[in-house]
C-alpha atoms as an extended CHARMM CRD file, in Angstrom:
* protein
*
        88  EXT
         1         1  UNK       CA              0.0000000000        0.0000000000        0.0000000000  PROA      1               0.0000000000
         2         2  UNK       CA              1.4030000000        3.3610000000       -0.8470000000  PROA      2               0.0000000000
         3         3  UNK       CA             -0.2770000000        6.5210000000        1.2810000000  PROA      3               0.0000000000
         4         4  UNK       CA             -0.3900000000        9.5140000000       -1.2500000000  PROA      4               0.0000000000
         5         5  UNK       CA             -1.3040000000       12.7370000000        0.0710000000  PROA      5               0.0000000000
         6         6  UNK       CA              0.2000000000       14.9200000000       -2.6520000000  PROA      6               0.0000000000
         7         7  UNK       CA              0.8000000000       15.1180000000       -6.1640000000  PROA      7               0.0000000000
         8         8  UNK       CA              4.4650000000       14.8110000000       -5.8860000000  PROA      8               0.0000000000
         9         9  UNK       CA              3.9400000000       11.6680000000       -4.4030000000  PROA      9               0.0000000000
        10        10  UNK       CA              1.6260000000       10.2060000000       -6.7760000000  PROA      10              0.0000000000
        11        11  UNK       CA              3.6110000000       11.3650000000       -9.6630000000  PROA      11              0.0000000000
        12        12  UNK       CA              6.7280000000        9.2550000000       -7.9620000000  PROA      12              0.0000000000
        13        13  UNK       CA              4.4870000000        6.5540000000       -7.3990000000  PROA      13              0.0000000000
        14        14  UNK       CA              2.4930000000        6.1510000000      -10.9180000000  PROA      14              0.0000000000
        15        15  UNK       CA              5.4770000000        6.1290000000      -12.7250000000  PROA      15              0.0000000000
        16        16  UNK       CA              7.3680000000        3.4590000000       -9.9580000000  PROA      16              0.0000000000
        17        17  UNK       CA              4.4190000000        1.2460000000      -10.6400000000  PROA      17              0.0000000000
        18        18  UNK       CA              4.6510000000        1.4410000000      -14.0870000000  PROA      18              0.0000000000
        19        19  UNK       CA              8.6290000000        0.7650000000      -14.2120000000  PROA      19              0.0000000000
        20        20  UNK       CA              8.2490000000       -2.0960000000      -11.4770000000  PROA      20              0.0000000000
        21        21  UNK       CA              5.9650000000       -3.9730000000      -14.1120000000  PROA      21              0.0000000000
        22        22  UNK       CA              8.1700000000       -3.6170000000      -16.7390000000  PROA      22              0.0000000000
        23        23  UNK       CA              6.3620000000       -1.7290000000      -19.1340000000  PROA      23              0.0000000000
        24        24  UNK       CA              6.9550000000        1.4860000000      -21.0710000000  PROA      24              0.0000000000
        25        25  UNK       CA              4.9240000000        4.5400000000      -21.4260000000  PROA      25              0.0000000000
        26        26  UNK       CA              4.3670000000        3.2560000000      -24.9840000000  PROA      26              0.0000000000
        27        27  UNK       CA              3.5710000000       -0.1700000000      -24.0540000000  PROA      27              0.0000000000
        28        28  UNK       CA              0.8150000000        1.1540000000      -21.2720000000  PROA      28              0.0000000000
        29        29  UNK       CA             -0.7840000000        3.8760000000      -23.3960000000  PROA      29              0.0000000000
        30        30  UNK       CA             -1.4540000000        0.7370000000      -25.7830000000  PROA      30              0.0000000000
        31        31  UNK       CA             -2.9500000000       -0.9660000000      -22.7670000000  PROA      31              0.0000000000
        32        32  UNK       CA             -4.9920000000        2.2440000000      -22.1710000000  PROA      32              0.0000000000
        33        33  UNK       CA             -5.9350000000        2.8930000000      -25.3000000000  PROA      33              0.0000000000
        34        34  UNK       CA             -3.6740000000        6.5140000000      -25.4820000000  PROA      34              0.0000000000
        35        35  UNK       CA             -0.8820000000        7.4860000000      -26.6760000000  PROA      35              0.0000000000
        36        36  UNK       CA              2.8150000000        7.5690000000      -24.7190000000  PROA      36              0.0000000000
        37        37  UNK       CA              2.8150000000       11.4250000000      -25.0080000000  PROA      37              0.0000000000
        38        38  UNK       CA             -0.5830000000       11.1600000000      -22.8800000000  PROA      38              0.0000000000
        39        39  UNK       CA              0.9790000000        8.4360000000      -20.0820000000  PROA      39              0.0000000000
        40        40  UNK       CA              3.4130000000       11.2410000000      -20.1070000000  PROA      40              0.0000000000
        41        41  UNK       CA              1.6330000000       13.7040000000      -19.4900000000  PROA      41              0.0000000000
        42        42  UNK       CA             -0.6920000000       11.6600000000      -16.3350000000  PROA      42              0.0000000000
        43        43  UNK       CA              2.7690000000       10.9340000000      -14.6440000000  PROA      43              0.0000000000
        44        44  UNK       CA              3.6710000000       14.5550000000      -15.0220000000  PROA      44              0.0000000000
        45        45  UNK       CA              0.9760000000       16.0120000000      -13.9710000000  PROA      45              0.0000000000
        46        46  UNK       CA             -1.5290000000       13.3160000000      -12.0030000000  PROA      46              0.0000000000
        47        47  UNK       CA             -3.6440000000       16.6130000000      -10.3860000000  PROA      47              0.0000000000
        48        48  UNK       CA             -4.5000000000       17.9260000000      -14.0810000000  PROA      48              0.0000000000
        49        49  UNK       CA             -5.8900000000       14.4100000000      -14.5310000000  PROA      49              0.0000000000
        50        50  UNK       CA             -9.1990000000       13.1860000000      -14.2140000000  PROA      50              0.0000000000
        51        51  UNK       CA            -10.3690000000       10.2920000000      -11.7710000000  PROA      51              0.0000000000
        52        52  UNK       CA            -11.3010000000        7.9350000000      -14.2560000000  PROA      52              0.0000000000
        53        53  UNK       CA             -8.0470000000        8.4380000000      -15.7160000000  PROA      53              0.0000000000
        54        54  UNK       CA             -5.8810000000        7.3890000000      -12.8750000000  PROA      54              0.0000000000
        55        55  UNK       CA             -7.9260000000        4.6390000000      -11.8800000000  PROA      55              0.0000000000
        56        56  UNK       CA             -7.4340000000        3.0710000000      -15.8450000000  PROA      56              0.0000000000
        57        57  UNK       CA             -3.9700000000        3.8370000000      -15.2240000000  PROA      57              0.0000000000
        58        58  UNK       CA             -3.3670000000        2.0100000000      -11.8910000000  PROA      58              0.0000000000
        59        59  UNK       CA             -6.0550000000       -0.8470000000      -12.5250000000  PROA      59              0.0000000000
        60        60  UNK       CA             -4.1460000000       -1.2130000000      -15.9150000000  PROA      60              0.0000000000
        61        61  UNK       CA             -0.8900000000       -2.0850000000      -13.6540000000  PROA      61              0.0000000000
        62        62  UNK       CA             -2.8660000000       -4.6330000000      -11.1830000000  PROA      62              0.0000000000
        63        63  UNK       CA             -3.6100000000       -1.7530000000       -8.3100000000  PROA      63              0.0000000000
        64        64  UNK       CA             -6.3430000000       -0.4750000000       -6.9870000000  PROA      64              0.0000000000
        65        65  UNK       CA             -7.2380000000        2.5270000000       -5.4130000000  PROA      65              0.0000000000
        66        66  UNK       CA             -8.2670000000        2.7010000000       -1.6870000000  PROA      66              0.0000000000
        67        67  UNK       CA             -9.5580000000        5.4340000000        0.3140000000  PROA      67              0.0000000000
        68        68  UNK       CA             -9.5660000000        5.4690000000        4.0710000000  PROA      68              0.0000000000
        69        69  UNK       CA            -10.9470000000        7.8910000000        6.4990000000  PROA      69              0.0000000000
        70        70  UNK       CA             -8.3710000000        9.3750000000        8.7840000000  PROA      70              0.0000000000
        71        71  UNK       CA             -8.4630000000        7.7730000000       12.4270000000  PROA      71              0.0000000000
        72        72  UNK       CA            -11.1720000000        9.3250000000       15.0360000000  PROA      72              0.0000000000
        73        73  UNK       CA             -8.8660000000       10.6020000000       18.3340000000  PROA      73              0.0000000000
        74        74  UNK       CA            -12.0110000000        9.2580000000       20.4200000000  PROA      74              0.0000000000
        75        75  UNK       CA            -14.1970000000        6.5330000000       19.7580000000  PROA      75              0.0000000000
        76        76  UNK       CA            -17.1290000000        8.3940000000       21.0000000000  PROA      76              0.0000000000
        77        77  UNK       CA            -16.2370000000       11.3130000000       18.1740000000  PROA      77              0.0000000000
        78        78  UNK       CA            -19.1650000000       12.1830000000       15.5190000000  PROA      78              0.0000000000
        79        79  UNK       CA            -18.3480000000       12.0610000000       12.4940000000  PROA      79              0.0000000000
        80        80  UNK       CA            -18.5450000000       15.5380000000       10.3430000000  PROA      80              0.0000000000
        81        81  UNK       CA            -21.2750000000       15.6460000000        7.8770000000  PROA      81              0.0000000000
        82        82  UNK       CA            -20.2020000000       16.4140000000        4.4130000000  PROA      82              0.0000000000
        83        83  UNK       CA            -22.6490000000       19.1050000000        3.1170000000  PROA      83              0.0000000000
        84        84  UNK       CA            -21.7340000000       19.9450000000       -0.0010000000  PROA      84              0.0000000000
        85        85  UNK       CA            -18.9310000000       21.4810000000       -2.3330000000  PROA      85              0.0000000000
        86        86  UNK       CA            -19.5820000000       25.3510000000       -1.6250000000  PROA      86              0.0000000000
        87        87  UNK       CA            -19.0400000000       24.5990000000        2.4470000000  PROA      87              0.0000000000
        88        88  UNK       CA            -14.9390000000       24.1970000000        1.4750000000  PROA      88              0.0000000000
């Protein structure tokens, strides 16, 4: 499991996955369906790029992606209501 919290991180780690399978950017924008300039430009730049994007590209390598909620100091803590985009 790799814990991303910025794009930095997921640009080292997209890219790592990619290399540790052996593959190309070539060889995975044929898995994809895209070209290698596009691979390119997903490692480059993973925050420009879409959801359904990087979940192609990692499923494409065997990963998944996993979300986890961040750990409650207190059991007995309520959780915070999401209420919408326009609240940030």
């Amino acid at each position: 499991m790799f814990p991303v919290d910025t794009p930095l991180q997921l640009r080292i780690i997209l890219r790592s996955l990619r290399m540790a399978r052996g593959l190309t950017q070539e060889e995975l924008g044929v898995l994809l369906g895209v070209s290698q300039k596009r691979v390119a430009r997903i490692e480059a730049a993973p925050e420009l790029t879409s959801y359904d994007q990087i979940a192609r590209y990692v499923t494409a390598l065997g990963g998944h992606l996993v979300l986890t909620e961040p750990p409650r100091h207190e059991a007995n803590e309520p959780a915070i209501p999401y209420v919408g985009a326009d609240t940030w």
